[in-house]
DSSP file (Angstrom, degrees, kcal/mol; ACC not computed):
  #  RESIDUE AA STRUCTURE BP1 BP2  ACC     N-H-->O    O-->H-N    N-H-->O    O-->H-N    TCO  KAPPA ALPHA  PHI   PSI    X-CA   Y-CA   Z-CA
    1    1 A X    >>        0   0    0      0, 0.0     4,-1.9     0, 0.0     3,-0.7   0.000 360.0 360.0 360.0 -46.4    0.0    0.0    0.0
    2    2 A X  T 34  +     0   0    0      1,-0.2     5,-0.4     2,-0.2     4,-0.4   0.890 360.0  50.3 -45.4 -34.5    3.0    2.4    0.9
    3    3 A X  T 3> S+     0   0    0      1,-0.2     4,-1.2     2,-0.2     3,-0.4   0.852 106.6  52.1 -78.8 -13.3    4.1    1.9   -2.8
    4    4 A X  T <4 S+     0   0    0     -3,-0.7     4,-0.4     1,-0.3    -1,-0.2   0.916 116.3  40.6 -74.9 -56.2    0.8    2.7   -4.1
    5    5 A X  T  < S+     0   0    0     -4,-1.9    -1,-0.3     2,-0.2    -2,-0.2   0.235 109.4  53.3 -80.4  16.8    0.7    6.1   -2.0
    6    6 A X  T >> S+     0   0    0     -4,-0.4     4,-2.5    -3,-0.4     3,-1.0   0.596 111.4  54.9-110.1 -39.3    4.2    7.2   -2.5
    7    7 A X  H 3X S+     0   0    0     -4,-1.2     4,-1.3    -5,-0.4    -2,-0.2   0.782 109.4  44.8 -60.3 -26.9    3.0    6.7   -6.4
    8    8 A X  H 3> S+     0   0    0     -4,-0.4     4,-0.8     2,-0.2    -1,-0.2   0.542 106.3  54.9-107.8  14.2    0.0    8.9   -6.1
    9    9 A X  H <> S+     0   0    0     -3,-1.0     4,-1.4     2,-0.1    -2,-0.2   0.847 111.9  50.1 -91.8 -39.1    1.5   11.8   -4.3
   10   10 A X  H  X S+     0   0    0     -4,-2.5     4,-1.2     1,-0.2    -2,-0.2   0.784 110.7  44.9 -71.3 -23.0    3.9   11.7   -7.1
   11   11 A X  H  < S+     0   0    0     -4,-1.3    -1,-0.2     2,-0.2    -2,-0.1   0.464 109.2  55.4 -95.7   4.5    1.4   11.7  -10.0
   12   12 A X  H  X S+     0   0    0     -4,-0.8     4,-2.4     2,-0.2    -2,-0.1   0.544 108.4  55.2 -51.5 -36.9   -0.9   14.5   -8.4
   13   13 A X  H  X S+     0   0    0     -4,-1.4     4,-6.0     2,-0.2    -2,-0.2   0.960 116.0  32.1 -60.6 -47.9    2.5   16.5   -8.4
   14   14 A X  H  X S+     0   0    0     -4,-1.2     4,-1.8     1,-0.2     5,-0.5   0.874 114.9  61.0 -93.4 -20.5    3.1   16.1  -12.1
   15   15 A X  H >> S+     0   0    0      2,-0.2     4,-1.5     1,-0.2     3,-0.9   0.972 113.2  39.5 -43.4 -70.4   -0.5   16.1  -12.9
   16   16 A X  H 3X S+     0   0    0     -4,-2.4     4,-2.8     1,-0.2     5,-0.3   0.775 107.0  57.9   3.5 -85.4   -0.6   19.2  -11.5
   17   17 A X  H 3< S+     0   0    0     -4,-6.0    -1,-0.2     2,-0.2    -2,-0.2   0.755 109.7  41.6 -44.4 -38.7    2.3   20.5  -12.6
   18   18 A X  H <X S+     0   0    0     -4,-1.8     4,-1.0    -3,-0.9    -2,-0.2   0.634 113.2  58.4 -84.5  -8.8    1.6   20.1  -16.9
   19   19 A X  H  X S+     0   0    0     -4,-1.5     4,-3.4    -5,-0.5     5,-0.5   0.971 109.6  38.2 -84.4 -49.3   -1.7   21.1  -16.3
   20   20 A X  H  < S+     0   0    0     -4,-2.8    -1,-0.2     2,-0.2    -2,-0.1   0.669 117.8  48.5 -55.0 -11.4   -0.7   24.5  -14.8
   21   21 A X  H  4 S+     0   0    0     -5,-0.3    -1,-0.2     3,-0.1    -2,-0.1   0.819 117.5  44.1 -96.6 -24.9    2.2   25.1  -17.2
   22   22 A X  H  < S+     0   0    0     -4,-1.0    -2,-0.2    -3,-0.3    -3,-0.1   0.873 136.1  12.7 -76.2 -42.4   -0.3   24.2  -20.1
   23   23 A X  S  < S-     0   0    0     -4,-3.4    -3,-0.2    -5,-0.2    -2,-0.1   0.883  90.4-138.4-101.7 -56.1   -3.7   26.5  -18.8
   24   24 A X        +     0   0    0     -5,-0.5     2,-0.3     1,-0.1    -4,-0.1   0.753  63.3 132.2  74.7  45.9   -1.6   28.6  -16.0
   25   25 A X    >>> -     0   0    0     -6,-0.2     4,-2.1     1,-0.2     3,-1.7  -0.842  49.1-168.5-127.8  90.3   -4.5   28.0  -14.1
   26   26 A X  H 3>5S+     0   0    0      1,-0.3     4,-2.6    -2,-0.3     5,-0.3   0.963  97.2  48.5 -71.6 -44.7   -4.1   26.6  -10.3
   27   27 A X  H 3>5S+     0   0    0      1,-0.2     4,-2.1     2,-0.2    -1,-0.3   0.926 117.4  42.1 -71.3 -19.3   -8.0   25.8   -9.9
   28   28 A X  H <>5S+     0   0    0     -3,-1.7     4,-0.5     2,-0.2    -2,-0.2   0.965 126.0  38.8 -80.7 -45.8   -7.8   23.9  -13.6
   29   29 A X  H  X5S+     0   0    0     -4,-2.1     4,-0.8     1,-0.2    -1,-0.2   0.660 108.3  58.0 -63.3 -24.2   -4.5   22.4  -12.4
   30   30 A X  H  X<S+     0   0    0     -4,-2.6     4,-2.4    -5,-0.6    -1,-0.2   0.976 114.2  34.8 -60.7 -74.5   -5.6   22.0   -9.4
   31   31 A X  H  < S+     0   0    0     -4,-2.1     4,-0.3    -5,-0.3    -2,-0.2   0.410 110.2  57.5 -17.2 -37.6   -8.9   19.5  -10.7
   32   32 A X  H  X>S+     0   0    0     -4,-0.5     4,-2.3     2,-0.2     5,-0.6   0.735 107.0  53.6-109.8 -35.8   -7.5   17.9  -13.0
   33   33 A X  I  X>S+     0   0    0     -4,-0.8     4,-1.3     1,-0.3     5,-0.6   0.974 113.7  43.0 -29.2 -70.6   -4.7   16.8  -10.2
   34   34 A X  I  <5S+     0   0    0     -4,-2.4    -1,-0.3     1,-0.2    -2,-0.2   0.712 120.6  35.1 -79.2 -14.2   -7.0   15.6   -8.1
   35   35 A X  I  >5S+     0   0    0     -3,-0.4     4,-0.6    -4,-0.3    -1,-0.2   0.660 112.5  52.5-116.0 -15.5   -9.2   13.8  -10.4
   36   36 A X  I  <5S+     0   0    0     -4,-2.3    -3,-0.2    -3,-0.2    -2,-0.2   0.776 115.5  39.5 -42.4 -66.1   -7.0   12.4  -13.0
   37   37 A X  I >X<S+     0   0    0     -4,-1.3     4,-1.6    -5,-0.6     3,-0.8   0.773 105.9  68.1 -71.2 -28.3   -4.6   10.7  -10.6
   38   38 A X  H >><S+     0   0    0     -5,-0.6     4,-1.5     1,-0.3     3,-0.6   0.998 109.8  35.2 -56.2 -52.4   -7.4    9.5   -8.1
   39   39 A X  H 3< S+     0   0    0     -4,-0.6     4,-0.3     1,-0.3    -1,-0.3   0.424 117.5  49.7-104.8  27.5   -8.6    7.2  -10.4
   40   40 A X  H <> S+     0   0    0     -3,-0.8     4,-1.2    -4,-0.1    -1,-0.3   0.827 112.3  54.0 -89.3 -33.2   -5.3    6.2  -12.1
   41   41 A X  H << S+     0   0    0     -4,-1.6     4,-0.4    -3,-0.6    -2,-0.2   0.714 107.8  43.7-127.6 -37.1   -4.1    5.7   -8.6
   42   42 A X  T  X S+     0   0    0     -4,-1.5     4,-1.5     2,-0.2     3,-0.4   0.796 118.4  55.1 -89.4 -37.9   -7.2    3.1   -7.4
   43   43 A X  H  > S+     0   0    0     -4,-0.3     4,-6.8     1,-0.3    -2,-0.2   0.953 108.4  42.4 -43.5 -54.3   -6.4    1.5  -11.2
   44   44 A X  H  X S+     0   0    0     -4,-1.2     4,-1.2     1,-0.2    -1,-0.3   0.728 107.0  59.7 -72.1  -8.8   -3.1    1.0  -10.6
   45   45 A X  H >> S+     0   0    0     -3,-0.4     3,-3.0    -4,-0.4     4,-1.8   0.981 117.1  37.0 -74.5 -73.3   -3.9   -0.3   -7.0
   46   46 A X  H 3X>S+     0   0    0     -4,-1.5     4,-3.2     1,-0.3     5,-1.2   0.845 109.8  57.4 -27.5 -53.3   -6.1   -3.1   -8.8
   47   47 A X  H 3<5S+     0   0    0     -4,-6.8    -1,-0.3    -5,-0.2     5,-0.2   0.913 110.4  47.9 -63.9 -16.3   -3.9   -3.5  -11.6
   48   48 A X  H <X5S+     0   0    0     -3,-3.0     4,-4.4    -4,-1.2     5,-0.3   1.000 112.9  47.7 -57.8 -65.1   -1.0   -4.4   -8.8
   49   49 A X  H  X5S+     0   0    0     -4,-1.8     4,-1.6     1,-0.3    -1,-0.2   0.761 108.3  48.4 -71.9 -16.6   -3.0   -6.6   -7.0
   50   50 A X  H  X>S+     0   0    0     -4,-3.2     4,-1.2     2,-0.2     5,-0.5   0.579 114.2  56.7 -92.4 -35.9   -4.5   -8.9  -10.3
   51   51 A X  H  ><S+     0   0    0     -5,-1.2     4,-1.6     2,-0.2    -2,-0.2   0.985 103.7  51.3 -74.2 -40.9   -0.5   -9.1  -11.4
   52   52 A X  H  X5S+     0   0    0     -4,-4.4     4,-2.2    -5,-0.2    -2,-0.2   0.972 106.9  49.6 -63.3 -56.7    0.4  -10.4   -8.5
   53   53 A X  H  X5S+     0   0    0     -4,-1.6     4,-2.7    -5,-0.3    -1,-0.2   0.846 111.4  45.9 -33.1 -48.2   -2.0  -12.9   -8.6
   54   54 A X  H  X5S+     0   0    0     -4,-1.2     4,-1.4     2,-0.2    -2,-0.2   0.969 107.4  59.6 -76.5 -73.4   -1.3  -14.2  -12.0
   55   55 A X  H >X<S+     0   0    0     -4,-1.6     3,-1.3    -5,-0.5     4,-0.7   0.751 108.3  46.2 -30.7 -81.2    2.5  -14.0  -11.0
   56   56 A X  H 3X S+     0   0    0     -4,-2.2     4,-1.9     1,-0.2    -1,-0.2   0.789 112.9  54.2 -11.8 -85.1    1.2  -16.8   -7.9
   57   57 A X  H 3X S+     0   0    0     -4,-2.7     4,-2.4     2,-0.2    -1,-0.2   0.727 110.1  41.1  11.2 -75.8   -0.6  -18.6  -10.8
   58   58 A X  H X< S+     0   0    0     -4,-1.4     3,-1.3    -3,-1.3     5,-0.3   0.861 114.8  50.1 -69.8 -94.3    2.5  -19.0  -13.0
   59   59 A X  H 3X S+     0   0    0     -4,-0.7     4,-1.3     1,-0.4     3,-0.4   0.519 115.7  47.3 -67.7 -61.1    5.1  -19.9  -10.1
   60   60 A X  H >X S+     0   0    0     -4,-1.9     3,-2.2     1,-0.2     4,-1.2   0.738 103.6  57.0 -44.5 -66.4    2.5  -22.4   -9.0
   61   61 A X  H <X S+     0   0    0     -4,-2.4     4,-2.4    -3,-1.3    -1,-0.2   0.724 113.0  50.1  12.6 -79.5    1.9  -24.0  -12.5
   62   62 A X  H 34 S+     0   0    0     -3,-0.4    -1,-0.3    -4,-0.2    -2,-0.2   0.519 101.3  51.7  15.1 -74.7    5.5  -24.5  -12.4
   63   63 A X  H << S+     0   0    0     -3,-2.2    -2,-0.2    -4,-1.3    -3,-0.2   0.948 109.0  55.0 -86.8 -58.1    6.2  -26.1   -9.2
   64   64 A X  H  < S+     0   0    0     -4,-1.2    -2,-0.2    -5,-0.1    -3,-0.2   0.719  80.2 110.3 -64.2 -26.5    3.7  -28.6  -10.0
   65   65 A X     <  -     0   0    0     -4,-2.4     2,-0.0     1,-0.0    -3,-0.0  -0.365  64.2-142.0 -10.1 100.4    5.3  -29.7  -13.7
   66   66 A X        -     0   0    0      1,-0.0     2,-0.4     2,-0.0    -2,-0.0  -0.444  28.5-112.2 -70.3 159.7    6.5  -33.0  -13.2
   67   67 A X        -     0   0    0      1,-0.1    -1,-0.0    -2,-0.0    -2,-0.0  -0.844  21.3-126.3-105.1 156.1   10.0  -32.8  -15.4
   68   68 A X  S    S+     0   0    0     -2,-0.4     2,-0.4     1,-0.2    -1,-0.1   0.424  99.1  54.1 -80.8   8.8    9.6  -35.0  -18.4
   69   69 A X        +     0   0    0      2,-0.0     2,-0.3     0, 0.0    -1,-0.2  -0.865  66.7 155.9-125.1 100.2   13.0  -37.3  -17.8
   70   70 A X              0   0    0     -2,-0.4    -4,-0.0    -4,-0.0     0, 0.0  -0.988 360.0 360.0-119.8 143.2   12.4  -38.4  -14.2
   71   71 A X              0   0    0     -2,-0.3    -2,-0.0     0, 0.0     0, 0.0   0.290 360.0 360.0 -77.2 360.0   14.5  -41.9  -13.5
């Protein structure tokens, strides 16, 4: 979870940041901050957690292979 919030504090910043350098507008930059990275930030939370999963999957998959020259 820490990586998840250290990741959306940093893509509120630069959200922020191109939107004000683009408009030069702190309430547009401001908005688009908060509402752009909230729901990339709950995506990416998701996407973590269904990658990991498949990652489990695979390693499991794996371990249970028998290898095909056993004596």
């Amino acid at each position: 979870m820490t990586k998840t919030i250290t990741f959306a504090c940093m893509h509120f910043s630069i959200a922020f940041g191109v939107v004000y350098l683009l408009t030069g507008s702190i309430m547009i930059g401001g908005a688009v901050a908060l509402v752009e990275p909230a729901i990339n930030t709950v995506a990416f939370y998701f996407h973590e957690k269904l990658w990991n999963r498949l990652e489990r999957r695979r390693r499991l998959r794996r371990a249970q292979v028998p290898f095909p020259f056993t004596a």
